[in-house]
C-alpha positions, 0 to 999 in steps of 0.5 A, a space after each residue: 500500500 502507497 504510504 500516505 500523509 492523512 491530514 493532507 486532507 485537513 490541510 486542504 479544507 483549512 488552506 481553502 477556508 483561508 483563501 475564501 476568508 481573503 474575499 469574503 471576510 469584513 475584515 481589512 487586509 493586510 499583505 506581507 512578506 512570508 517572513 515578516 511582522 504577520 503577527 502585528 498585523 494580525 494583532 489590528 485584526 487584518 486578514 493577511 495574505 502573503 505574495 510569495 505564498 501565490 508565487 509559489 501557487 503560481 510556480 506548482 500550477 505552471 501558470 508562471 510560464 505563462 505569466 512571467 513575459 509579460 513581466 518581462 516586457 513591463 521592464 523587469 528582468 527576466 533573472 530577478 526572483 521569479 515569484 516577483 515576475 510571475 506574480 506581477 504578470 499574473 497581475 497583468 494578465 488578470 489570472 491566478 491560480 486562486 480562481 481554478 483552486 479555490 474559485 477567488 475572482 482575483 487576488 485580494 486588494 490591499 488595505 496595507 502592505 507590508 514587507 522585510 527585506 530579510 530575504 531581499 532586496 526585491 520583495 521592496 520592489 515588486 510590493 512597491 509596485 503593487 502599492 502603486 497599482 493599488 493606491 495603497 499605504 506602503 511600509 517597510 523593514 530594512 533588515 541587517 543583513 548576513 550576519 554571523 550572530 545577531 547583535 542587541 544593537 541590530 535587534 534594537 534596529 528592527 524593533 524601532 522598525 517594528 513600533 513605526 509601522 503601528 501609526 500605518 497599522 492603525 490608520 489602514 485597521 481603524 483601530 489602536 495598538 493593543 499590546 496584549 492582542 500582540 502578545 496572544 499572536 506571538 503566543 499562538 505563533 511561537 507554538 505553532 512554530 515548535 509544533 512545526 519543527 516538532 513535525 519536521 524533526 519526526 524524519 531524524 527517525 528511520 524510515 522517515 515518516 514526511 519528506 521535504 517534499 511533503 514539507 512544502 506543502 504542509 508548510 502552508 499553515 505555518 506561513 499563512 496562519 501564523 498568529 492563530 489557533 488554525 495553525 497551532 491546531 493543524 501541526 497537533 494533528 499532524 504531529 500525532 499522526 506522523 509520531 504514530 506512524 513512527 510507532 508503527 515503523 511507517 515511512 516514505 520508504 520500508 528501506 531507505 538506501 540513503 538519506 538526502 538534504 535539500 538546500 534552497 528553493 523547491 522547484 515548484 513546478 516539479 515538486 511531484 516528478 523529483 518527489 517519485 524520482 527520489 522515492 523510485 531510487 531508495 532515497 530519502 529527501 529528509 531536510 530541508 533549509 526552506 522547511 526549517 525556514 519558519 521555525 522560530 525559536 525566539 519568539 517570546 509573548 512577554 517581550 514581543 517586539 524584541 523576540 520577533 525581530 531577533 526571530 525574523 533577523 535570526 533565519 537561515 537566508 539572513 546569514 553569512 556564509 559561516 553561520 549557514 555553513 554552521 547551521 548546516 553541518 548541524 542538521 546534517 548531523 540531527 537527520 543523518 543525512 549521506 548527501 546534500 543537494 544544493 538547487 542553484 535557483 536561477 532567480 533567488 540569489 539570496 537562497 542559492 548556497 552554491 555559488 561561493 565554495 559553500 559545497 566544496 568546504 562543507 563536504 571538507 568539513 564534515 565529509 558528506 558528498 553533495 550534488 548542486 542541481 541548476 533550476 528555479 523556483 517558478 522559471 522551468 526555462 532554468 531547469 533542464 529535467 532530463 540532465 537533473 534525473 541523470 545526475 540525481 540518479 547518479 548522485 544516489 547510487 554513489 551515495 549508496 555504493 559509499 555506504 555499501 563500502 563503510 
């Protein structure tokens, strides 16, 4: 019998009731980058709604393909992230992904926008766009940047970043700052963060009991409903399924032949086609950074301004390459990881891993053989599938003969 994730089911019901809420909910909305100040904006009572979630939409559909020349022919180019173009030419062309799944008329119209630049620089300028298609207030936090470890002073930066967005908040919401309405977001956020870690951390188990690629799907709750009881109540459904399964010695495989990380962006529109070809080979993809890219360890309800912005200035892409490389090493310990995979994403300078020598001191480090693989988030022009099977398939069966060997 084919293994299978149950709560896949409740997280499609909870992922369309979010979506509907966007139309049809009273509330105002509030866009915001995926890694940015959701709670506060939840705290006003908005209904938040995150571009580079419907990027990813965009990508898994393959309508980004479509979408991304007209981008292209509005002025911007062809090699800036390819969430920023295939969400300004799906706005272009008056499509989105919304309207097939989940019957939306279109993508919903901003009351506030809001964005940190602590994954990049063009999340500035692709909602700087959209204020000005939307005649919408617009406001933003200008993160530090590539830090080896997070200094008091740096998080004193964003916390006075995070109190001048209030008066924006309360004049686009119609309502006042409530400490306490912040402090309960934070709360539901942190625990759906250790509940999200707990469930990623359930593949350091052999056989592992959830991939990466079912890890970026699942990983809809924690982006899009941080800050409320949906998120902390879908990842205790899920955690106790997947801990049952590891009673029950249930995996992804009965045997894996080895174990493999994933560093960087998911190719989203060919999550499916690498999940079987990964699975048909014995091997396990069992981490990820992109995963673990919302696990927020720092958020703290009694100080929630200086917890959420040590948080959102602490992730994985935020770093220097020494503090990644760190990071890194330590995961591949926890998941007992044989290889590591680096997707060199085309399009997302800031998440690709592999251009600098990473791969090559890492693997001096800690020995572990790695495989880089040319693609895209969105953008399939950038990734060649026939090459990438060849190579992947390769790459396992080297995995595999070195641990045949030890």
């Amino acid at each position: 019998m084919m293994y299978e994730i149950a709560s896949v089911q409740k997280l499609k019901a909870l992922m369309k009731e979010y979506f509907l809420s966007l139309e049809h909910s009273d509330k105002k909305i509030a866009w915001c980058t995926s890694v940015g100040p959701a709670e506060l904006l939840r705290s006003f009572g908005f209904e938040v709604y995150f571009p580079e979630n419907h990027g990813a939409l965009l990508g898994a559909s393959r309508l980004a393909t479509e979408c991304i020349p007209s981008a292209i022919k509005a002025g911007y180019s062809g090699h800036v992230c390819s969430y920023t173009t295939a969400d300004i030419g799906a706005y272009l062309n008056k499509s989105t992904p919304l309207t097939r799944q989940y019957g939306l008329k279109e993508i919903p119209r901003p009351d506030l926008i809001v964005y940190n630049t602590n994954q990049c620089r063009e999340v500035q300028d692709w909602f700087n766009f959209f204020a000005a298609e939307f005649n919408c207030p617009i406001a933003g936090i200008h993160s530090p940047r590539h830090m080896d470890e997070v200094s008091p002073e740096e998080v004193a930066v964003v916390v006075s970043q995070h109190k001048q967005l209030i008066p924006a908040c309360e004049k686009a919401s119609g309502r006042k700052f409530d400490i306490d309405a912040f402090r309960e977001c934070i709360r539901l956020s942190r625990e759906a963060s250790e509940l999200w870690q707990k469930v990623l951390q359930t593949a350091a188990t052999s056989p592992a009991p959830i991939s990466f690629f079912d890890g970026v799907i699942h990983m809809g709750p924690i982006v899009v409903l941080r800050g409320t009881e949906k998120a902390t109540g879908y990842y205790r459904t899920l955690l106790h399924e997947l801990e049952e399964n590891i009673r029950q010695h249930r995996g992804l495989l009965r045997e894996e032949k080895c174990r493999i990380f994933w560093d960087g962006m998911p190719i989203w529109g060919r999550i499916r086609m690498l999940s079987d070809l990964f699975l048909q080979n014995g091997a396990a993809v069992v981490a990820s950074t992109y995963c673990n890219s919302w696990v927020f360890d720092e958020f703290d309800e009694r100080h929630p301004f200086e917890s959420s912005a040590l948080a959102y200035t602490k992730i994985f892409i935020n770093r220097s390459e020494k503090a990644k490389m760190r990071m890194l090493g330590s995961w591949l310990k926890e998941y007992r990881c044989d290889g590591i995979i680096y997707h060199d994403t085309k399009t997302c300078f800031n998440n690709s891993n592999a251009k600098f020598g990473m791969p090559q001191r890492l693997r001096q480090q800690t020995g572990i053989p790695c495989l880089i693989v040319e693609g895209d988030l969105c953008d399939l022009r950038f990734f060649s599938e026939g090459q990438s099977i060849t190579r992947i398939e390769t790459f396992i069966e080297q995995l595999e003969e070195t641990k045949i060997k030890a």
